[in-house]
C-alpha beads as a LAMMPS data file, in Angstrom:
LAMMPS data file: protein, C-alpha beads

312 atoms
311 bonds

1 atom types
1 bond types

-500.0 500.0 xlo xhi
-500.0 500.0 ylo yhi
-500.0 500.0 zlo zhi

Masses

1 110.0

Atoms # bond

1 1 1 1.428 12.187 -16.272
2 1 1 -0.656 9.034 -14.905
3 1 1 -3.319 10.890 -12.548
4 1 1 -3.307 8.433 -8.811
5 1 1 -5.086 8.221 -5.498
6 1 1 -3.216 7.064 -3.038
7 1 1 -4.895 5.221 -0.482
8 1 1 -2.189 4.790 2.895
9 1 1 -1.974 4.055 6.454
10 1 1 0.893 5.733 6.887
11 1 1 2.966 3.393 8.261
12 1 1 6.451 3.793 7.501
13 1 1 6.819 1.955 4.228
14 1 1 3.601 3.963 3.183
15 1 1 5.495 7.374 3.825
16 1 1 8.441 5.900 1.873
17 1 1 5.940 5.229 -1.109
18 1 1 4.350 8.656 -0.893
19 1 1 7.749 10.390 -1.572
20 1 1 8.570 8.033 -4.254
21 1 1 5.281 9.112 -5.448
22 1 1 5.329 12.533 -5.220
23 1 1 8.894 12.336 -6.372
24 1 1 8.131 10.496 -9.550
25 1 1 7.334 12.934 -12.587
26 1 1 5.679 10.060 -14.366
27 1 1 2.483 10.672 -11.689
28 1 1 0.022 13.377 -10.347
29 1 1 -1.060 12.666 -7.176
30 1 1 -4.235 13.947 -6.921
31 1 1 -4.504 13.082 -3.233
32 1 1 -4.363 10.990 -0.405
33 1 1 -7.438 8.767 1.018
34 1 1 -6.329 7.651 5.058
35 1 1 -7.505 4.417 6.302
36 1 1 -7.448 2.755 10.227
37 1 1 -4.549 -0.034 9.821
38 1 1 -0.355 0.297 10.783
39 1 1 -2.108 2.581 13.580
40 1 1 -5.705 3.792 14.104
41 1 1 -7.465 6.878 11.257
42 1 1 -6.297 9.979 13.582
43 1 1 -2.369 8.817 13.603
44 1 1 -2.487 7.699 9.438
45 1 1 -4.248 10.790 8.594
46 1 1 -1.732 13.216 10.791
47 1 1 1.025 11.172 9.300
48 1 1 -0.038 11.651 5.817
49 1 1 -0.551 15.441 6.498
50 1 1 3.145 15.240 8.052
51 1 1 4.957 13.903 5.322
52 1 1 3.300 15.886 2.907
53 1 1 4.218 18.777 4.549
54 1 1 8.128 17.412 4.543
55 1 1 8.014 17.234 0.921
56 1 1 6.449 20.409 0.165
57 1 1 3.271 19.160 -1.456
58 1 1 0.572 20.935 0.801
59 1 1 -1.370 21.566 -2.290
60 1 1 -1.990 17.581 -2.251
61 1 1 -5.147 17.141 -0.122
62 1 1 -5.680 14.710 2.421
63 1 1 -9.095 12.941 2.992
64 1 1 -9.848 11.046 5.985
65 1 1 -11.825 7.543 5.914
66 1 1 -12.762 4.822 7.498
67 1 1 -12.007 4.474 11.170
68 1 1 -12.667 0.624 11.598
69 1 1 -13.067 -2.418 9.006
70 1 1 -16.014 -3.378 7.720
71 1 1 -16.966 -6.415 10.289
72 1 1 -13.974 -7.297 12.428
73 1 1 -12.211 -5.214 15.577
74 1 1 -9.520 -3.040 14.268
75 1 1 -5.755 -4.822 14.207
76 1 1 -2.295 -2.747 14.197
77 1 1 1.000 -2.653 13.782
78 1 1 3.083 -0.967 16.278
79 1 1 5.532 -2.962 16.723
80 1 1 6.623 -2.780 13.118
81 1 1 5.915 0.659 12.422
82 1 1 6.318 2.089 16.461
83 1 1 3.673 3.561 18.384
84 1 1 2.744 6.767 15.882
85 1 1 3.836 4.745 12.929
86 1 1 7.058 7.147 11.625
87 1 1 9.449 4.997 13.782
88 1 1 11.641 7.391 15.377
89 1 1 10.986 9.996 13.134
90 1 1 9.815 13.176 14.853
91 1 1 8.125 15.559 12.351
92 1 1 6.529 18.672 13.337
93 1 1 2.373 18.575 13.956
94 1 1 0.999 19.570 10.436
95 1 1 -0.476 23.398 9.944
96 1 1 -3.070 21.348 6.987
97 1 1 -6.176 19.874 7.970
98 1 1 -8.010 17.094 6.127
99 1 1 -9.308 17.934 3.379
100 1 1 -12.754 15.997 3.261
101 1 1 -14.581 12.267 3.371
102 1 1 -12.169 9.696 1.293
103 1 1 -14.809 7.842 -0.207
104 1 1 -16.470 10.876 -1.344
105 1 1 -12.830 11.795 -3.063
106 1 1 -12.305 8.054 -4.040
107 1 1 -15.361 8.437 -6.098
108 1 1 -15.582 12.374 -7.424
109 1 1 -11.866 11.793 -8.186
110 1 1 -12.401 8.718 -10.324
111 1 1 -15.817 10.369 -12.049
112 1 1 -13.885 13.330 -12.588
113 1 1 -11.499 11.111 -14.969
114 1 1 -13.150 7.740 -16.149
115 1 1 -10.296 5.455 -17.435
116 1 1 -7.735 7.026 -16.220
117 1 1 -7.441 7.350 -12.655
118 1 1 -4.525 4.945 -10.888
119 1 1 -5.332 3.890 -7.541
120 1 1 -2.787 2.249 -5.398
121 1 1 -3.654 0.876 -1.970
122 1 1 -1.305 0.288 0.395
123 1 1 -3.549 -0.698 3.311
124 1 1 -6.448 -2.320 4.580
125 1 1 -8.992 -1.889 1.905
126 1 1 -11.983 -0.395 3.740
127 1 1 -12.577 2.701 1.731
128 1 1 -12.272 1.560 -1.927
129 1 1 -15.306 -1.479 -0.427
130 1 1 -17.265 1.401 1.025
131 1 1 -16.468 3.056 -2.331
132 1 1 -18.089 0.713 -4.378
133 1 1 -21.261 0.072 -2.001
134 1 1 -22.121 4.039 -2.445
135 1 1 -21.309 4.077 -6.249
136 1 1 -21.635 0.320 -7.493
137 1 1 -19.386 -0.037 -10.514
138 1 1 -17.017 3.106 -9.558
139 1 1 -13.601 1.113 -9.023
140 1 1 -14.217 -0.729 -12.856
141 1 1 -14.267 3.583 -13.640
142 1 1 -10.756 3.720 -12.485
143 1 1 -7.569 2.917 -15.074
144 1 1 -6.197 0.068 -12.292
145 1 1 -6.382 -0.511 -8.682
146 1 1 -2.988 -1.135 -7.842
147 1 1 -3.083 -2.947 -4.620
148 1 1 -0.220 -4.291 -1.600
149 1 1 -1.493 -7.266 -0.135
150 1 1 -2.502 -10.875 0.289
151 1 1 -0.215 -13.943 -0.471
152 1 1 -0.336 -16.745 -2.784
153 1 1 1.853 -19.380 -1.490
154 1 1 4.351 -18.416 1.261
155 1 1 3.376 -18.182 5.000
156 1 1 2.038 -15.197 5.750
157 1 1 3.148 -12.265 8.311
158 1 1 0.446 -12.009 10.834
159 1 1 -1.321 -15.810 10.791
160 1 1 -0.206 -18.941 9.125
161 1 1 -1.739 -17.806 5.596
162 1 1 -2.743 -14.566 5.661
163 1 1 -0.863 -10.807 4.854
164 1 1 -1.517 -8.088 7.058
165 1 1 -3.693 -5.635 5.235
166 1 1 -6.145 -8.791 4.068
167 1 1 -6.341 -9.598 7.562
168 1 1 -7.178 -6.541 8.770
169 1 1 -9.843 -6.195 6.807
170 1 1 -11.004 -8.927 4.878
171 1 1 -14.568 -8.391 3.544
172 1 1 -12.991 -5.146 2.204
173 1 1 -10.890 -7.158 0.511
174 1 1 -12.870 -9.883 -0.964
175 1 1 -15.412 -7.225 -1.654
176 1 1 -12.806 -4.830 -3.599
177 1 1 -11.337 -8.337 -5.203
178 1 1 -15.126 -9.382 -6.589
179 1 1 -16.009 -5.543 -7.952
180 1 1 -15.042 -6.138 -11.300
181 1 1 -12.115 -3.736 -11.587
182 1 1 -8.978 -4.101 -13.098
183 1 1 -6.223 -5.243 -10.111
184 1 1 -2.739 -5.232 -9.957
185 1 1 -1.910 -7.086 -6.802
186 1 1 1.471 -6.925 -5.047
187 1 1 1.540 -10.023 -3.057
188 1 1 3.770 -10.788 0.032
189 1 1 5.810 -12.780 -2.156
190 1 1 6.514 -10.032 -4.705
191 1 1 7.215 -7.762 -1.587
192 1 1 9.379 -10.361 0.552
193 1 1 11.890 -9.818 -3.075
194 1 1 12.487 -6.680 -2.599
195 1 1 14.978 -6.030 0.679
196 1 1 16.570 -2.640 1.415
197 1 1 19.694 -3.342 2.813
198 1 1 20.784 -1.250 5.846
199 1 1 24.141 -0.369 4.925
200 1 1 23.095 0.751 1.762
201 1 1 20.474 3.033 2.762
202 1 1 23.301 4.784 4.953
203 1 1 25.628 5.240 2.023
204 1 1 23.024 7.003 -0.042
205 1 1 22.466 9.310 3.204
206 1 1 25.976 9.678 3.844
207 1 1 26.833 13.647 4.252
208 1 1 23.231 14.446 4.052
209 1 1 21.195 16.465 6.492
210 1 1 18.551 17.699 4.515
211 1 1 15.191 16.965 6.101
212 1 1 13.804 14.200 3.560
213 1 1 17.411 12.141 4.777
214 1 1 16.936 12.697 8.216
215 1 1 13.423 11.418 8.294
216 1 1 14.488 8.461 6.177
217 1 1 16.957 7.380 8.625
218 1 1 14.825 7.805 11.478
219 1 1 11.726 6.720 10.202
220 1 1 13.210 2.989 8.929
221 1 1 14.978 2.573 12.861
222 1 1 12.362 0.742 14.026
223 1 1 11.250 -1.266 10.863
224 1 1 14.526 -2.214 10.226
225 1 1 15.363 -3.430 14.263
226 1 1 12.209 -5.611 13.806
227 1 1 12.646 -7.145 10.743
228 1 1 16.680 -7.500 11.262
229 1 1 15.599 -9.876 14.301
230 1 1 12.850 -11.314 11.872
231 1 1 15.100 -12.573 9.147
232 1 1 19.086 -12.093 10.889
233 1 1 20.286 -9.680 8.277
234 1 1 20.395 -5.649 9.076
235 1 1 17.142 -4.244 6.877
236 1 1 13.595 -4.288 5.703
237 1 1 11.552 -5.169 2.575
238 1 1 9.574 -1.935 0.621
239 1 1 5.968 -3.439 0.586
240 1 1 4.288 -0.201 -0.309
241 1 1 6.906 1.893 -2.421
242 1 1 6.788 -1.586 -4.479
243 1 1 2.852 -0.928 -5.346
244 1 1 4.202 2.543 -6.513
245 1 1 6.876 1.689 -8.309
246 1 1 4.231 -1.244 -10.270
247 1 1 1.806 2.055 -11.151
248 1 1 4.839 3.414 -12.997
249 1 1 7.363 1.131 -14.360
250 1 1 5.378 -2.287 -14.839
251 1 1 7.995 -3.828 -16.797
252 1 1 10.129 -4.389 -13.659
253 1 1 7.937 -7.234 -12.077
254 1 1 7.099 -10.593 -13.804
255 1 1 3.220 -10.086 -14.382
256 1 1 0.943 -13.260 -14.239
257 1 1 -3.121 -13.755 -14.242
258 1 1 -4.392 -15.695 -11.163
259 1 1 -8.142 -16.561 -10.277
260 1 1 -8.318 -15.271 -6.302
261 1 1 -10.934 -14.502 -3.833
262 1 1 -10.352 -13.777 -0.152
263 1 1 -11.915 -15.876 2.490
264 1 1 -13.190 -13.585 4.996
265 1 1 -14.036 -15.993 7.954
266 1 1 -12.294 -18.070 9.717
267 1 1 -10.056 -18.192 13.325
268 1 1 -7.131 -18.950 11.218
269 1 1 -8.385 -18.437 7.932
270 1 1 -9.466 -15.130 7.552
271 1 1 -8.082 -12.865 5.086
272 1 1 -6.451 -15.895 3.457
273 1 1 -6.068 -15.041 -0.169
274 1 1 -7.195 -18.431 -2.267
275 1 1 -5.671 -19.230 -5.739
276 1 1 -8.119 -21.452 -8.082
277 1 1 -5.470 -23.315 -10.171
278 1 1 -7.656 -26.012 -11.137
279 1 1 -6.742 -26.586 -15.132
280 1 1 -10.088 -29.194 -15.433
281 1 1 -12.749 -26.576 -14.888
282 1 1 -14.035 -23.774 -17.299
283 1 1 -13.098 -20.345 -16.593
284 1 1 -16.696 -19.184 -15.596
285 1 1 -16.623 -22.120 -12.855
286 1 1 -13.104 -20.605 -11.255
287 1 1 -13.252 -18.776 -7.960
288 1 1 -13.137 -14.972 -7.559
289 1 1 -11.669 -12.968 -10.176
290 1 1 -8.960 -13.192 -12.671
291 1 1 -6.448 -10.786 -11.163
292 1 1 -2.329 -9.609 -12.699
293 1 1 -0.603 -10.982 -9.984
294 1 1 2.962 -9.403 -9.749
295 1 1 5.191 -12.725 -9.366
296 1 1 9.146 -11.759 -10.215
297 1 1 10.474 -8.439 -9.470
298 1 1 13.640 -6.359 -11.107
299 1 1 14.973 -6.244 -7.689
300 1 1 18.328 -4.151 -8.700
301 1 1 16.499 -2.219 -11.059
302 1 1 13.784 -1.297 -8.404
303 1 1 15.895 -0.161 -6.121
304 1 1 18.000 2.076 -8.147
305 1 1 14.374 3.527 -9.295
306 1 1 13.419 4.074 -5.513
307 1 1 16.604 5.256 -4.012
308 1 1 16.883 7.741 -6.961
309 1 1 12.972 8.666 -6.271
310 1 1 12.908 9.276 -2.673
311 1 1 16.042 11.140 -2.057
312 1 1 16.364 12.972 -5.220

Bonds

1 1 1 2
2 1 2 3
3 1 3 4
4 1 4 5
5 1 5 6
6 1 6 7
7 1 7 8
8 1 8 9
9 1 9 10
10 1 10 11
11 1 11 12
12 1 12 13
13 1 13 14
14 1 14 15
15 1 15 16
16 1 16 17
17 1 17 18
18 1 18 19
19 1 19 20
20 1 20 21
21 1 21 22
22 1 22 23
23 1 23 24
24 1 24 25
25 1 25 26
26 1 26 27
27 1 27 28
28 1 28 29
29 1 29 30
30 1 30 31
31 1 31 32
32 1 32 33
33 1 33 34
34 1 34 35
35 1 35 36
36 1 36 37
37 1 37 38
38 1 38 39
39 1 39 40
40 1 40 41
41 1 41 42
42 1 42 43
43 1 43 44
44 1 44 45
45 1 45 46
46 1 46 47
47 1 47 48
48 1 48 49
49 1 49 50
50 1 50 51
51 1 51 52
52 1 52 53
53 1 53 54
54 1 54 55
55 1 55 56
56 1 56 57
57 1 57 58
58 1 58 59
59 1 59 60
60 1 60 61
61 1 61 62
62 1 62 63
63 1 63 64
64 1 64 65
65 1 65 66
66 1 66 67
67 1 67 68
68 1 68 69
69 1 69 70
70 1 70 71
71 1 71 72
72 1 72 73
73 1 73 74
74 1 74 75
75 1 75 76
76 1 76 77
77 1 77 78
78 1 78 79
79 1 79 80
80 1 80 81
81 1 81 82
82 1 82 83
83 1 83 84
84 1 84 85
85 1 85 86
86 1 86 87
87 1 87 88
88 1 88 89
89 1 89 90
90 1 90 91
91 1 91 92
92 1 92 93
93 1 93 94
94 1 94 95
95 1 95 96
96 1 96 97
97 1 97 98
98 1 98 99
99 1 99 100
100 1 100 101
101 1 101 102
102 1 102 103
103 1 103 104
104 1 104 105
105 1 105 106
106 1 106 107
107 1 107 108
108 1 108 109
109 1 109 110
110 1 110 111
111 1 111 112
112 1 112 113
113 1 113 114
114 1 114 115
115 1 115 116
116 1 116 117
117 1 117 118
118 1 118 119
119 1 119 120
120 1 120 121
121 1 121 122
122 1 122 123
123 1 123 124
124 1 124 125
125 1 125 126
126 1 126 127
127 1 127 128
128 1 128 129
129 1 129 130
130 1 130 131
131 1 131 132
132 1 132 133
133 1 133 134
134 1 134 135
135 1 135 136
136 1 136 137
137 1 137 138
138 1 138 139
139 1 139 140
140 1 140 141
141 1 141 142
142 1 142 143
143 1 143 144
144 1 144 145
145 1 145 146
146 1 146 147
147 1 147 148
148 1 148 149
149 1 149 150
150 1 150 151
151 1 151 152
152 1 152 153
153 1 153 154
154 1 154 155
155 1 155 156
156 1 156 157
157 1 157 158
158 1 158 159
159 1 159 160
160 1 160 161
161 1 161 162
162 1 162 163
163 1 163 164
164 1 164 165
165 1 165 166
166 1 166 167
167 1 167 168
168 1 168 169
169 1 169 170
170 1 170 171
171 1 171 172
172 1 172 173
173 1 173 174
174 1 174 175
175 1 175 176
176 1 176 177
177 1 177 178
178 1 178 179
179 1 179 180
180 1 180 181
181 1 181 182
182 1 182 183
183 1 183 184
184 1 184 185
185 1 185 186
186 1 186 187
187 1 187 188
188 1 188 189
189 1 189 190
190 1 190 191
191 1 191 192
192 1 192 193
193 1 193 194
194 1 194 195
195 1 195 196
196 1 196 197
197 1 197 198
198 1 198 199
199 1 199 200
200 1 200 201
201 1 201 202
202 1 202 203
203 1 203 204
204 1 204 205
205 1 205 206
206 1 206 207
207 1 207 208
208 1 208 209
209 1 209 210
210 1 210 211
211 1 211 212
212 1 212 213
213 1 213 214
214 1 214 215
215 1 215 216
216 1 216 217
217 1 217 218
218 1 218 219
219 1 219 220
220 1 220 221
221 1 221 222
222 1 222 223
223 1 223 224
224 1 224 225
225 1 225 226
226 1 226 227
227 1 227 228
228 1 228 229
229 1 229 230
230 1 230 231
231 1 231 232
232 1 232 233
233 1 233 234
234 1 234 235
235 1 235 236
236 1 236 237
237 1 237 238
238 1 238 239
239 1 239 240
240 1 240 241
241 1 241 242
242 1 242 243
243 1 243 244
244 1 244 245
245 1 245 246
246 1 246 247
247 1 247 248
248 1 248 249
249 1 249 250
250 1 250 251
251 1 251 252
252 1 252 253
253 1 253 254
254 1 254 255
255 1 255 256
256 1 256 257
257 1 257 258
258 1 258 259
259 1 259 260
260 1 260 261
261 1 261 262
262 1 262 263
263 1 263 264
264 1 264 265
265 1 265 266
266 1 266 267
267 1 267 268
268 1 268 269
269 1 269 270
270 1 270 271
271 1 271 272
272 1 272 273
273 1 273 274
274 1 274 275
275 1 275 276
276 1 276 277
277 1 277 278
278 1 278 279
279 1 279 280
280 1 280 281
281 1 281 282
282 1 282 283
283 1 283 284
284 1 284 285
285 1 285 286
286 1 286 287
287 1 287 288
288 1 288 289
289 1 289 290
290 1 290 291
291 1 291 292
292 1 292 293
293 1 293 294
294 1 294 295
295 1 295 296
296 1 296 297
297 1 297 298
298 1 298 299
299 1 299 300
300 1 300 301
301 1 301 302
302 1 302 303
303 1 303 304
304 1 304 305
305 1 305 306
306 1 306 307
307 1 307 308
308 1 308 309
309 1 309 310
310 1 310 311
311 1 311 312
C-alpha cells in the first residue's frame, strides 16, 4: 500500500476523490490536511470530517490549515459546489473533531516516511507553501506531490488563463511549483477529458439506497446543473478523483515533462500557469521547474476504475 496525504477543500469533486481514495486498496490514507478554497477552512474541514464519517473511516484524522492564501483575499466556489460545498447532500454534523495543525501533519507525516509519502492536492495550495517555509526541503522528502490544477493551453475556468485552485492562491502555487519536489500535475486540460455523464451515474445508482449512493446523487445535483448549462450536455468533469486515480494507476494518462512556473501577479494574469517551450535555450536557462504534466487520459478506463471505487 502507497502511504498519501490528502490535501482537500471539500468541495464536491474532493469528497468524490476521498471515497475513491479510501476505497482504493492500493492506498493508506494517512489523513486529511483542509484548506480555505470551494468554501472557507470551517465548511472544508466539517465536510472532510462528514464524509469520513459516511465511509466509516473515523480512524483517518483530519487536520485543519490555512484559513486564507498566502497574499490575496480568499475566492470561492459556491456556485459550483453550493453554499456548504456537498451540493444538496445533507449529511449529519460529524461526532470527530480535527485532529491537529495540517502543516504540522504535512510535515511529521512526510518525516515519518522519507520517500514514500504520496501527496495529492486537490485545492488551493496554501499548506504544502507554508509547509515548505517551516521545513525547507520537506515536499522533495515526499515520494510525489500529486497536484489538480493550473492549465497549459485551454482557457481557463475562473479568468481568461487561469484554473481555479492557481488562482486562488497563486504564490502557494508558484512557491510549491519552485520547491524542488517531484510533481505530478493534473491540468484543466487533463481534467476537462474526463466527463461523468449524468445518465450513467444514475444507472450505477439504480436500486440503491445505501448511504454512499444517496450522497452521490445528491451531492453531484448542483455540480452537474452548473456545468450542464456550462457545456449543454447533462454532467460534470472529475477534477479531483482524477489526481487520485494518477497516485494509483499512472498508466491511464499520457505523461509528459513541461518547464512551468506560475505568475502570481497580475489583474488578469494571476495564477496563470506559464509553459517555457523554447527549444533554442539550455535547460538551466528554462523557466520554473521541469514538471510530469498529465496530457492524455484513459477516459473509459478511468471511469470504470472510479465508478467501481466509489460505490463499491
Amino acid at each position: 500500500m502507497r502511504p498519501v496525504i490528502l490535501d482537500v477543500d471539500p468541495g464536491v469533486d474532493d469528497a468524490l476523490a476521498i471515497l475513491m481514495a479510501l476505497h482504493s486498496p492500493e492506498l493508506e490514507v494517512l489523513g486529511l490536511t483542509t484548506v480555505c478554497g470551494n468554501v472557507p477552512l470551517e465548511q472544508t474541514t466539517e465536510n472532510a470530517l462528514k464524509v469520513l464519517e459516511l465511509a466509516g473511516r473515523t480512524d483517518v484524522p483530519v487536520c485543519m490549515g490555512a484559513a486564507r492564501p498566502l497574499a490575496r483575499e480568499p475566492v470561492h466556489a459556491y456556485e459550483v459546489h453550493g453554499p456548504k460545498g456537498l451540493g444538496e447532500a445533507q449529511l449529519p454534523e460529524p461526532e470527530a473533531v480535527p485532529a491537529g495543525d495540517a502543516v504540522d501533519f504535512l510535515i511529521e507525516g512526510i518525516e515519518a516516511r522519507i520517500g514514500e509519502v504520496i501527496v495529492v492536492a486537490t485545492g488551493p495550495l496554501t499548506n504544502l507553501a507554508l509547509a515548505e517555509a517551516r521545513s525547507p526541503g520537506i515536499l522533495s522528502q515526499s515520494r510525489r506531490l500529486v497536484i489538480m490544477g493550473g492549465v497549459l493551453h485551454e482557457p481557463g475556468n475562473i479568468s481568461p488563463q487561469t484554473e481555479f485552485n492557481f488562482h486562488a492562491d497563486p504564490h502557494a502555487a508558484r512557491q510549491v511549483v519552485n520547491s524542488g519536489a517531484n510533481i505530478a500535475l493534473v491540468p484543466l486540460e487533463a481534467a476537462r477529458q474526463l466527463w461523468l455523464e449524468q445518465d450513467l451515474l444514475r444507472w450505477h445508482l439504480a436500486g440503491r439506497e445505501d448511504p454512499i449512493a444517496r450522497f452521490c446523487a445528491a451531492s453531484t445535483q448542483t455540480v452537474m446543473a452548473f456545468e450542464t448549462q456550462l457545456y449543454g450536455r447533462r454532467g460534470m468533469h472529475l477534477h479531483d478523483p482524477l489526481a487520485v486515480g494518477l497516485s494509483i494507476f499512472p498508466q491511464l494518462c499520457e505523461i509528459q515533462p513541461l518547464w512551468i512556473d506560475v505568475e502570481p501577479e497580475g489583474e488578469l494574469t494571476s495564477g496563470q500557469l506559464v509553459v517555457d517551450r523554447r527549444p533554442f535555450v539550455r535547460d538551466d536557462h528554462l523557466v520554473g521547474n521541469q514538471v510530469k504534466c498529465a496530457l492524455k487520459i484513459n477516459v473509459p478506463g478511468f471511469l470504470e476504475v472510479f465508478l467501481d471505487r466509489l460505490l463499491q
